[in-house]
SEFI-298517 format. One record per residue (C-alpha): residue number from 1; residue in three letters; chain; x, y, z. Coordinates in Angstrom, 3 decimals. Last residue first. Example, Ala and Ser with C-alpha at 12.3 -4.5 7.8 and 13.67 -1.06 7.14 Angstrom:
! SEFI-298517
[2, "SER", "A", [13.670, -1.060, 7.140]]
[1, "ALA", "A", [12.300, -4.500, 7.800]]
! end
This chain:
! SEFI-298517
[189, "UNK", "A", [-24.879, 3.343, 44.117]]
[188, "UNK", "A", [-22.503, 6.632, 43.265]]
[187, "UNK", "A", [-23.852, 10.296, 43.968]]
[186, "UNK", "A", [-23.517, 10.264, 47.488]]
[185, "UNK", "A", [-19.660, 8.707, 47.555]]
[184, "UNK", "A", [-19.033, 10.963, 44.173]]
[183, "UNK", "A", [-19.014, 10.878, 40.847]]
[182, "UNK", "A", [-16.440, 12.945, 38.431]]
[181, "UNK", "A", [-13.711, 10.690, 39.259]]
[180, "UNK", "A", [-15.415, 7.625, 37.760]]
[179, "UNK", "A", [-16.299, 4.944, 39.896]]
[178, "UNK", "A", [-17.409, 1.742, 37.827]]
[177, "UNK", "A", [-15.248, -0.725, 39.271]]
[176, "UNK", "A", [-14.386, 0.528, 43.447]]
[175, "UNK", "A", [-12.193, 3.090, 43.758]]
[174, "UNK", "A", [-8.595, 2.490, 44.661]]
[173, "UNK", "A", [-7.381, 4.672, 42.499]]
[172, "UNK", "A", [-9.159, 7.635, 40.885]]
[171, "UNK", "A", [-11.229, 6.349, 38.249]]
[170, "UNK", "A", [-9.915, 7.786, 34.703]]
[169, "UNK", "A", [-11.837, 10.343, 32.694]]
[168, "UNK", "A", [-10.878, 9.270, 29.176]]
[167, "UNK", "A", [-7.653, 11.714, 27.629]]
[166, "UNK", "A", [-5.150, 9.478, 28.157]]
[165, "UNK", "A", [-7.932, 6.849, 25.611]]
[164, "UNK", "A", [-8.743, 9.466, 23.107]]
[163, "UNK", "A", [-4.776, 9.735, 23.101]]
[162, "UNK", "A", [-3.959, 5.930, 22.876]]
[161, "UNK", "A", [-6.462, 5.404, 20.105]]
[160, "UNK", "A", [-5.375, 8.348, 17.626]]
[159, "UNK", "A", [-1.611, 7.045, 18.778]]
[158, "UNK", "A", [-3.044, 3.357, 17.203]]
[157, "UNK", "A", [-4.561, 5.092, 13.764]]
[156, "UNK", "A", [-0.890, 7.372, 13.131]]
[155, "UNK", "A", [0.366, 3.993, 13.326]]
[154, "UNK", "A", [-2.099, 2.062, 11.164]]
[153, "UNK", "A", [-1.719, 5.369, 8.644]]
[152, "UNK", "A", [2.423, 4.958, 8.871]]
[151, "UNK", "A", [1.972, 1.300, 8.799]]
[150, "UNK", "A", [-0.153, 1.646, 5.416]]
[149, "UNK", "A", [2.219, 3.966, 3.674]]
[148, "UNK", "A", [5.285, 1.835, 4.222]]
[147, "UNK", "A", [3.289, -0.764, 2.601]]
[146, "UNK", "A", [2.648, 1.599, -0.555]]
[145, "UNK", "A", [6.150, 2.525, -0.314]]
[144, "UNK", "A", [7.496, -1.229, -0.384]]
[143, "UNK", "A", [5.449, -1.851, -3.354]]
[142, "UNK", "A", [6.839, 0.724, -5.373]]
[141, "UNK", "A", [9.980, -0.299, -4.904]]
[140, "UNK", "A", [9.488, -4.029, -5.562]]
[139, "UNK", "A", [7.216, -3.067, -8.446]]
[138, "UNK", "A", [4.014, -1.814, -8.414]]
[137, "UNK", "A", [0.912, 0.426, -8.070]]
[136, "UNK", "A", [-2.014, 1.199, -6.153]]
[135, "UNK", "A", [-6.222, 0.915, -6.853]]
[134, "UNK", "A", [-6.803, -1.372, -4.247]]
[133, "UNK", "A", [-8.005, -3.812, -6.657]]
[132, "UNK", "A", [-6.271, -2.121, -9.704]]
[131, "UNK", "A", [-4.814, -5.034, -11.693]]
[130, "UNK", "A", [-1.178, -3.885, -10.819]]
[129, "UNK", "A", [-0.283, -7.539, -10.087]]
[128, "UNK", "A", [2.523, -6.493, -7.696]]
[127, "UNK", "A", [0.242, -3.883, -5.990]]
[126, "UNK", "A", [-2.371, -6.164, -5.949]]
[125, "UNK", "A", [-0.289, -9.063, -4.287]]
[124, "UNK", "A", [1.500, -6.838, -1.759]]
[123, "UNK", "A", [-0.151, -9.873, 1.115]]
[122, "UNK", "A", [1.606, -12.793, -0.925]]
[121, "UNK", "A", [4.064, -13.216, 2.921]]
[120, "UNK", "A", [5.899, -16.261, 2.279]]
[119, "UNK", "A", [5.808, -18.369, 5.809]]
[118, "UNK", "A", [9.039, -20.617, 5.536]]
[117, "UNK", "A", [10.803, -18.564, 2.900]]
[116, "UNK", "A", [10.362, -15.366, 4.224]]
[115, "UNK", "A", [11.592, -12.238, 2.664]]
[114, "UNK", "A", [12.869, -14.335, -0.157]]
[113, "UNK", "A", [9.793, -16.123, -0.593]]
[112, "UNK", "A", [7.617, -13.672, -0.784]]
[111, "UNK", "A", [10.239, -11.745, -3.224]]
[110, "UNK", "A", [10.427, -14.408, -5.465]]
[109, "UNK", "A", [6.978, -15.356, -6.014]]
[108, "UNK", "A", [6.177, -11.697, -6.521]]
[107, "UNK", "A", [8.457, -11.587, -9.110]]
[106, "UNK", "A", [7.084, -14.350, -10.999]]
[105, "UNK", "A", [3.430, -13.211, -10.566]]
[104, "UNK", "A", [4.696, -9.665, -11.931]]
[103, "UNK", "A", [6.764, -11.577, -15.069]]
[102, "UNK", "A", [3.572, -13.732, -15.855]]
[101, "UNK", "A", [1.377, -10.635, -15.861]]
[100, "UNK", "A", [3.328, -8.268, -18.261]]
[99, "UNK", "A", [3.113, -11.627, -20.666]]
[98, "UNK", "A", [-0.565, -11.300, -20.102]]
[97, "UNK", "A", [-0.381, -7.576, -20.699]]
[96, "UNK", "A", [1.505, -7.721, -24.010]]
[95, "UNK", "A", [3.649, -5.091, -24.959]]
[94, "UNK", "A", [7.068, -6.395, -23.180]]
[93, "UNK", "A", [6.050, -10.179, -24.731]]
[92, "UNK", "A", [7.498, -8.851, -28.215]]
[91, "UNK", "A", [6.540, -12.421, -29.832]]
[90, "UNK", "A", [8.417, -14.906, -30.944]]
[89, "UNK", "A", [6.220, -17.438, -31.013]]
[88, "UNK", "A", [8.668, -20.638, -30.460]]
[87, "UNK", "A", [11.091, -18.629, -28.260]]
[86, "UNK", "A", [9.754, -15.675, -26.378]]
[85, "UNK", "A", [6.751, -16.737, -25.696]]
[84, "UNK", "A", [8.087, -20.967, -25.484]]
[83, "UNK", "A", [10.499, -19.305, -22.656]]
[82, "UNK", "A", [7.482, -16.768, -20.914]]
[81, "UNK", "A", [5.498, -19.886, -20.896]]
[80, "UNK", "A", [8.205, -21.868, -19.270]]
[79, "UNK", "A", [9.027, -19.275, -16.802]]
[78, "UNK", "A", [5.452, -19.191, -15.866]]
[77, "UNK", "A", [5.330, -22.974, -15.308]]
[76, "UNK", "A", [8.413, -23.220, -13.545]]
[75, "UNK", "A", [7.371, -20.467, -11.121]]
[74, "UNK", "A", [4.140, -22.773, -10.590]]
[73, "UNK", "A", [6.026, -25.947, -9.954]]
[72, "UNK", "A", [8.696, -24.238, -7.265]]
[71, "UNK", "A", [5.433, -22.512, -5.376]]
[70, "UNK", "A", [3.741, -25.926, -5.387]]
[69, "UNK", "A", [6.432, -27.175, -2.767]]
[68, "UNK", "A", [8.328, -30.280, -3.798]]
[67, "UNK", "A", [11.623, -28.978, -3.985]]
[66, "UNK", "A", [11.767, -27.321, -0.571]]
[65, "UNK", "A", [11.990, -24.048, -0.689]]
[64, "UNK", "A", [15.648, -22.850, 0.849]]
[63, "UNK", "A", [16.687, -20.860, -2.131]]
[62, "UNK", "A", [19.517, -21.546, -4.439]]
[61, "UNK", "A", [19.361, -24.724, -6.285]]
[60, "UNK", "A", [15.458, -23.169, -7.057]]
[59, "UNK", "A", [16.367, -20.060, -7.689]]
[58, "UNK", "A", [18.931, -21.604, -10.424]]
[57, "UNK", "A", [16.499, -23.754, -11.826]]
[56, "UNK", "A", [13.871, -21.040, -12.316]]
[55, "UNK", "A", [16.639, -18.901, -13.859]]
[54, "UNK", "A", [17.342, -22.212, -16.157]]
[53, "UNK", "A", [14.196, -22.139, -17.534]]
[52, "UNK", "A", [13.807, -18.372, -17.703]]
[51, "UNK", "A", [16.548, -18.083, -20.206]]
[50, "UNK", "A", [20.479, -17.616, -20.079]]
[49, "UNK", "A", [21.224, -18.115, -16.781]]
[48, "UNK", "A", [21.085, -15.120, -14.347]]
[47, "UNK", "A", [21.722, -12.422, -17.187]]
[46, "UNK", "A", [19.353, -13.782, -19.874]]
[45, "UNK", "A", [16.608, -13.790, -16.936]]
[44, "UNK", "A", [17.405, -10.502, -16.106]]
[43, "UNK", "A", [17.014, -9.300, -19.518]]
[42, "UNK", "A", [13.407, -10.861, -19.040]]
[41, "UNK", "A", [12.810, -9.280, -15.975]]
[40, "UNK", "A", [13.803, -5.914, -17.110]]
[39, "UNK", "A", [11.637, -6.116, -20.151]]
[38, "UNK", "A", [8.294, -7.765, -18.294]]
[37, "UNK", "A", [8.369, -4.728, -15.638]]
[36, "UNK", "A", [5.875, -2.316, -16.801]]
[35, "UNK", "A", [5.935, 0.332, -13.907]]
[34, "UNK", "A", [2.515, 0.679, -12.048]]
[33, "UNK", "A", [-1.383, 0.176, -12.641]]
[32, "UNK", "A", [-2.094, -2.324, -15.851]]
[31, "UNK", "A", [-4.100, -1.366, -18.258]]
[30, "UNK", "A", [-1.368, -0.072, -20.728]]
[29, "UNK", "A", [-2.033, 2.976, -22.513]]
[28, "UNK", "A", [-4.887, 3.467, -25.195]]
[27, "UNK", "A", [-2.541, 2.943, -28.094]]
[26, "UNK", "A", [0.719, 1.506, -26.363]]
[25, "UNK", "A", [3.880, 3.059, -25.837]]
[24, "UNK", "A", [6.590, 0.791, -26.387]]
[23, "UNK", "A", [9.116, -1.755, -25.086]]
[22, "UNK", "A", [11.419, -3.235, -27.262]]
[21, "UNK", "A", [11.975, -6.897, -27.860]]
[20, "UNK", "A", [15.054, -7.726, -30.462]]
[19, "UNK", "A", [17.915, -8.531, -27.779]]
[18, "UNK", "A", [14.966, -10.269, -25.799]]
[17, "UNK", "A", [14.650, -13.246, -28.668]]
[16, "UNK", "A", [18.421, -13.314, -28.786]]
[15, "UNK", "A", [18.690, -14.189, -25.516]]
[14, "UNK", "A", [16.264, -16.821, -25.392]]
[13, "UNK", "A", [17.551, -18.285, -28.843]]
[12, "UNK", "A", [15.022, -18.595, -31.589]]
[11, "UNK", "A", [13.020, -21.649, -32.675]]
[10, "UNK", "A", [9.884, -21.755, -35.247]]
[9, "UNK", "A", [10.808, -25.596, -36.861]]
[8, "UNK", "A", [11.830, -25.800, -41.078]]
[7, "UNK", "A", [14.397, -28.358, -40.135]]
[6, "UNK", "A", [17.190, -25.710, -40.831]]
[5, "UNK", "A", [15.647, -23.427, -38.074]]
[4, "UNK", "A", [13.606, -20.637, -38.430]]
[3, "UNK", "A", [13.080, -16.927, -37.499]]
[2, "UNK", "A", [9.749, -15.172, -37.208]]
[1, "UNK", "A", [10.097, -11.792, -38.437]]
! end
């Protein structure tokens, strides 16, 4: 139920907003490829600071972004929504997919810019997002494996390379451009 407060305004605390949310199996599944993540994150909020407006403050006092780069406007903006979500609606954001969204955008935010905070790689993006582009998963985990994966296949790509290129008829040395070892002085113009 939607709580109240004595001047008749919707209002609940953060913290007691996510001590009510549950997280549950939805009719149809969820649409979304990967772990749902919006639960954690939220409880992690509550942990940091209390609520996502004050999370976003304290990555903010503590990260090296500089305060007037869009990054530090846009996580505001999703931790605001997921704050008024939680707060003023009172909804149980872990079963909605938009609210799903805010907390994978906001997560992949964080990570970019912890791994890098002057050049923020957003390269995991649909495997964060879950929307199915490349047809992957999620979460910091997940999204590490899936990365892992493609350097192992690039790898295994670049020794497929070197080997057809060991294995090329080389020109024995000093021969002049074009001489390959199978032709000879006769045979060469």
């Amino acid at each position: 139920p939607v709580k109240f407060d004595a001047h008749g305004e919707r209002v609940r605390l953060f913290a007691e907003s996510v001590s009510h949310m549950t997280q549950d199996e939805l009719p149809g599944g969820f649409p979304l490829e990967g772990p749902r993540t919006c639960l954690q994150v939220l409880k992690g909020m509550v942990r940091v600071g209390g609520s996502p407006e004050m999370s976003n403050l304290e990555w903010r006092r503590t990260s090296r972004i500089p305060d007037r780069d869009r990054v530090v406007y846009e996580d505001e903006a999703i931790c605001l929504a997921l704050q008024f979500l939680a707060t003023v609606d009172q909804v149980n954001l872990p079963n909605l997919v938009g609210a799903e969204l805010l907390c994978r955008r906001h997560q992949l935010i964080r990570e970019a810019y912890r791994l890098s905070p002057s050049a923020p790689d957003y390269s995991a993006i649909d495997w964060f997002m879950g929307w199915g582009r490349r047809r992957t998963g999620q979460t910091v985990a997940y999204v590490a494996e899936q990365l892992k994966h493609e350097a192992s296949i690039a790898k295994e790509s670049r020794k497929a390379r070197e080997e057809k290129m060991l294995k090329a008829p080389r020109a024995p040395k000093g021969s002049p451009k074009g001489f390959s070892k199978g032709d000879t002085e006769a045979g060469s113009s």
